[in-house]
matplotlib code that plots the C-alpha trace (Angstrom):
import matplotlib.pyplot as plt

x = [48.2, 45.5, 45.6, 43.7, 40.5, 37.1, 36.7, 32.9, 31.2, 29.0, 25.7, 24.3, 24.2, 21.6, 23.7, 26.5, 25.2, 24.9, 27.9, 26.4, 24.1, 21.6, 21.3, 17.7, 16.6, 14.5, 14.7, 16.6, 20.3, 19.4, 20.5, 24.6, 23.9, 20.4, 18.5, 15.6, 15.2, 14.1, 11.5, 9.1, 9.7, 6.2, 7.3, 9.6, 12.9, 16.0, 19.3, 22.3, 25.2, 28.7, 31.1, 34.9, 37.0, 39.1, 38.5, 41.1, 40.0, 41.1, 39.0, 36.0, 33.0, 30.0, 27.0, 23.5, 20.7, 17.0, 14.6, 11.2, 8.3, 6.6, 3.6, 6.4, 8.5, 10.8, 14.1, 17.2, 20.0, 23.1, 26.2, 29.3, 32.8, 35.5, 39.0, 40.5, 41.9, 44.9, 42.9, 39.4, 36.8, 33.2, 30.7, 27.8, 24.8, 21.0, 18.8, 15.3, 13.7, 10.3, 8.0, 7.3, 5.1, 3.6, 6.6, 9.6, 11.0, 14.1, 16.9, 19.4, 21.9, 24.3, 27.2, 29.7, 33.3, 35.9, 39.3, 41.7, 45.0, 47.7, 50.3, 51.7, 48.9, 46.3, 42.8, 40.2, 36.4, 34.6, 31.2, 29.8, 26.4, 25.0, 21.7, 19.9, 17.0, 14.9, 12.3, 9.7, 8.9, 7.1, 5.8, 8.4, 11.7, 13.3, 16.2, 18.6, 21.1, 23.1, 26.6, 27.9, 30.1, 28.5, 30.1, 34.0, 35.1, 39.0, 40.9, 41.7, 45.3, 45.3, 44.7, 44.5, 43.3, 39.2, 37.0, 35.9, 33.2, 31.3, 28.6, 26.1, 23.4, 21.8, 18.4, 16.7, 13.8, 11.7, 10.9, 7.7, 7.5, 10.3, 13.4, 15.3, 17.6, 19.8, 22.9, 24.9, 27.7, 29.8, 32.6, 34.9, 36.7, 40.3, 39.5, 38.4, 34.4, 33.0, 30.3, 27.8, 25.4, 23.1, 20.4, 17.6, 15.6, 12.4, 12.0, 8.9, 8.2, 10.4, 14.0, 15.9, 19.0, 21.5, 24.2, 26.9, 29.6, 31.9, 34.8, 37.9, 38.5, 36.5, 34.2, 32.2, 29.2, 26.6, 24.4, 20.7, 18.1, 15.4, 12.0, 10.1, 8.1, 9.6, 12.7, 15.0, 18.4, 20.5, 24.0, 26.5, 29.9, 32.2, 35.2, 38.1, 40.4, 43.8, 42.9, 39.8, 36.6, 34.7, 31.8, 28.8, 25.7, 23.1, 19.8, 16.7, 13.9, 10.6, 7.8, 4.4, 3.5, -0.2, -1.6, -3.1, -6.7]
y = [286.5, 284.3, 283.7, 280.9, 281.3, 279.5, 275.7, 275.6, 274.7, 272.0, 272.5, 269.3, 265.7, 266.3, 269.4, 267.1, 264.6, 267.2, 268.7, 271.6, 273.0, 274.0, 277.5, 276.9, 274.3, 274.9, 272.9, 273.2, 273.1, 275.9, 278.0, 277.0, 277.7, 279.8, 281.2, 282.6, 278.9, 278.0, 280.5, 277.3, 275.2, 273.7, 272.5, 272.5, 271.0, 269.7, 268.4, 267.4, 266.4, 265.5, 265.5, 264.0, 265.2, 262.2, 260.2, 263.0, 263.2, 266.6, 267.8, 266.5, 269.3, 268.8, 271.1, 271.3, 273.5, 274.3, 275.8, 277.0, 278.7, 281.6, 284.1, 286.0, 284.2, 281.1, 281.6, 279.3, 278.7, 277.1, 275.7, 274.0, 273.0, 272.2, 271.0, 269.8, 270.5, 272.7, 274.2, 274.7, 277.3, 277.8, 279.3, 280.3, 281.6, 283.2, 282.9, 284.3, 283.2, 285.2, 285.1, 288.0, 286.4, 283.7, 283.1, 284.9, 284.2, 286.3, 285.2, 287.1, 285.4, 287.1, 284.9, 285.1, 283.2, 281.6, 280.2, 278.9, 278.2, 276.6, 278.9, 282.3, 282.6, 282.3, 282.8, 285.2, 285.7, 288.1, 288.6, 288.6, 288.5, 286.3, 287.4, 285.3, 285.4, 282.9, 283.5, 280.6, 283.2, 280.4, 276.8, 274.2, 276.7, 278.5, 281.0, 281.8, 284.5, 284.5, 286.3, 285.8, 288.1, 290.8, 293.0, 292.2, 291.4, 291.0, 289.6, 292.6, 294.2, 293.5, 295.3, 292.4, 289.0, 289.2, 286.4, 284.8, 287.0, 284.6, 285.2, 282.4, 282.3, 278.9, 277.6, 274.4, 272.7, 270.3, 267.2, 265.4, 266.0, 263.4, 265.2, 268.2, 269.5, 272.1, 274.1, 277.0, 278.9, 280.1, 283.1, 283.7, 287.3, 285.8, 282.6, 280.8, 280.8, 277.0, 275.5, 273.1, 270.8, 268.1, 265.9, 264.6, 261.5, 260.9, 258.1, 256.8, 260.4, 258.1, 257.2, 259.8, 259.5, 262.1, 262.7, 265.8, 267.5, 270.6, 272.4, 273.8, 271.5, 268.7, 266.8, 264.2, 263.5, 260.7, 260.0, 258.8, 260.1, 258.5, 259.7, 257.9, 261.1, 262.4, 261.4, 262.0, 260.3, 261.6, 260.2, 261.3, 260.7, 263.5, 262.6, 264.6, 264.0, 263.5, 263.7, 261.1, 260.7, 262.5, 261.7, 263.4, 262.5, 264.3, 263.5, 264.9, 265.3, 267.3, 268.5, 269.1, 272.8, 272.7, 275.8, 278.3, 278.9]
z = [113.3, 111.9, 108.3, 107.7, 105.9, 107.0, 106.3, 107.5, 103.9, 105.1, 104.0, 104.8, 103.2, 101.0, 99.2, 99.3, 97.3, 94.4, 95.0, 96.8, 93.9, 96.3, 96.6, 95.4, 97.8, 100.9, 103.8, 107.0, 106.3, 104.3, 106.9, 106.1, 101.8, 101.8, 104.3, 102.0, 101.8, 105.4, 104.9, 103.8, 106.9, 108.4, 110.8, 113.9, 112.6, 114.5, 112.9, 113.6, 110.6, 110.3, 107.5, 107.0, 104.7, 103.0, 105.6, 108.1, 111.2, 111.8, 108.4, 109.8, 110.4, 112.8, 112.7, 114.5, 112.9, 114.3, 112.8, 114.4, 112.1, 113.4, 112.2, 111.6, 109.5, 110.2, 112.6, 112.9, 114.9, 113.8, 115.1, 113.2, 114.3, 112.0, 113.0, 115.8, 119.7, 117.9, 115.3, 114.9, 113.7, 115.3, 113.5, 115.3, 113.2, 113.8, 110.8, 109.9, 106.5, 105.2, 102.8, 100.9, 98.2, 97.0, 94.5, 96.5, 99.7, 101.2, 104.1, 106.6, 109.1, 111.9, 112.0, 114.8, 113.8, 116.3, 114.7, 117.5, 116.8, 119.2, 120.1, 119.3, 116.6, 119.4, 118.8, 117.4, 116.7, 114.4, 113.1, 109.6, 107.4, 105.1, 102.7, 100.2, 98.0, 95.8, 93.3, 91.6, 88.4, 87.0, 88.2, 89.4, 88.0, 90.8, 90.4, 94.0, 94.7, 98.0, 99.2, 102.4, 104.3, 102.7, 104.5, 104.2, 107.7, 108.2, 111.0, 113.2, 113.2, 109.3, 106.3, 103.7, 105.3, 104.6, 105.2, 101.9, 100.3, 98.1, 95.8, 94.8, 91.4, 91.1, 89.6, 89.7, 87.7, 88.7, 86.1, 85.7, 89.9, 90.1, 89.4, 90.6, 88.4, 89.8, 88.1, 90.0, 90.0, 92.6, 93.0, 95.7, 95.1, 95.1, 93.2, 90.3, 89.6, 91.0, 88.2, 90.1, 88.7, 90.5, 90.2, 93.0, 91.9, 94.1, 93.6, 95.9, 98.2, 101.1, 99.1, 96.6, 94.6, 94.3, 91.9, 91.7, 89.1, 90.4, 88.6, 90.3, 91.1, 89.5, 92.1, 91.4, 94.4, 94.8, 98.1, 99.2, 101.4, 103.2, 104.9, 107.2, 109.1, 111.3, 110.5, 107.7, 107.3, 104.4, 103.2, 100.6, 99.4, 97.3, 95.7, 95.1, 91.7, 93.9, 97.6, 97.2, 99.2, 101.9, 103.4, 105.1, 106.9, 108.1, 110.8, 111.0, 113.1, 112.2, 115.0, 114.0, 115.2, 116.6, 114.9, 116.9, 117.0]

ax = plt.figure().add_subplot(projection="3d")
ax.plot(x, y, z, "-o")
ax.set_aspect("equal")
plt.show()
């Protein structure tokens, strides 16, 4: 029977960079970390990112996430592989992002899992849920909740292996328009609460500057992102205290959507 629980945490290069202290930001990798925050997508948005972890090749996670705005709302599709020919999980995830206000925007995502495993453990697939919210109660301070697999699935045929349920609370503040300063914390039901802290220097509206701090264990992150419309290209490295670094990049390509009439 399966017992290993999901590895797919990659929420992009950007949230790297700040050691994933962005359950406030909004952009299109928030579909893997918030959905609420694709809800302020423009535009048409394809990416594609890729993450190794210390530099294993068999801890290496490769995602895809588009997002398309509607009069609706905003929906996403999402796709992220982690592991390798003998072992690997699938994530497959549809997204939908709204406003519901000028200062609130809310998220869902129906998530479909695959972990293979060679051999007698064999292979099985499940679904689960993700919801998020996130609030702007006042200008340029933002406050985010998210939990994902609300809903407790389990492997089938067991009574005690769940899915990680995690709960997210995060805020951010942006400085003199130039810096994003975001804290948040992060509990899984079975483990230690996660402290995040991060910082985004914009430093000319094209190149930013990132910089990360996690507990449990400690992680320090750094990385750089660069916009030249329509592209944007963001890198990041995160290091661990014994295992040592992993990095992640992520491309992106934005579509202007020609506005109906």
């Amino acid at each position: 029977m399966l017992q290993a629980n999901a590895q797919l945490s990659f929420f992009g290069a950007r949230s790297t960079g700040v050691s994933n202290a962005s359950v406030t930001y909004k952009d299109n990798w928030s579909q893997f970390s918030n959905q609420a925050g694709i809800a302020n997508i423009e535009e048409i948005s394809i990416g594609a990112g890729f993450k190794n972890a210390y530099f294993i090749k068999e801890l290496s996670t490769n995602a895809l996430a588009f997002a398309i705005p509607t009069n609706s709302g905003v929906f996403g599709v999402n796709y992220s592989y982690f592991g390798y020919p003998k072992f690997n999980q699938n994530k497959f995830g549809l997204a939908f992002g709204k406003k519901l206000g000028k200062r609130i925007s809310a998220g869902i995502q129906i998530n479909y899992l695959f972990t293979h495993i060679e051999g007698e453990y064999g292979s099985q697939g499940m679904a689960t849920g993700e919801i998020g919210i996130i609030t702007e109660p006042i200008d340029d301070f933002f406050l985010a909740a998210h939990v994902s697999n609300f809903w407790r699935a389990k492997y089938s045929g067991t009574d005690e292996i769940y899915l990680p349920m995690l709960f997210k609370l995060g805020a951010s503040y942006l400085l003199y328009e130039t810096a994003l300063l975001s804290v948040e914390i992060e509990k899984d039901l079975e483990f230690l609460v996660i402290f995040k802290s991060g910082l985004e220097f914009n430093l000319s509206n094209t190149f930013f500057l990132r910089f990360g701090i996690a507990s449990n264990p400690m992680v320090f992150s750094f990385g750089f992102g660069y916009k030249l419309k329509p592209f944007n290209v963001d890198l990041a490295f995160s290091k661990h205290p014994l295992l040592g670094y992993s990095p992640a990049i992520t491309l992106e390509y934005s579509i202007k959507k020609n506005k109906s009439k």
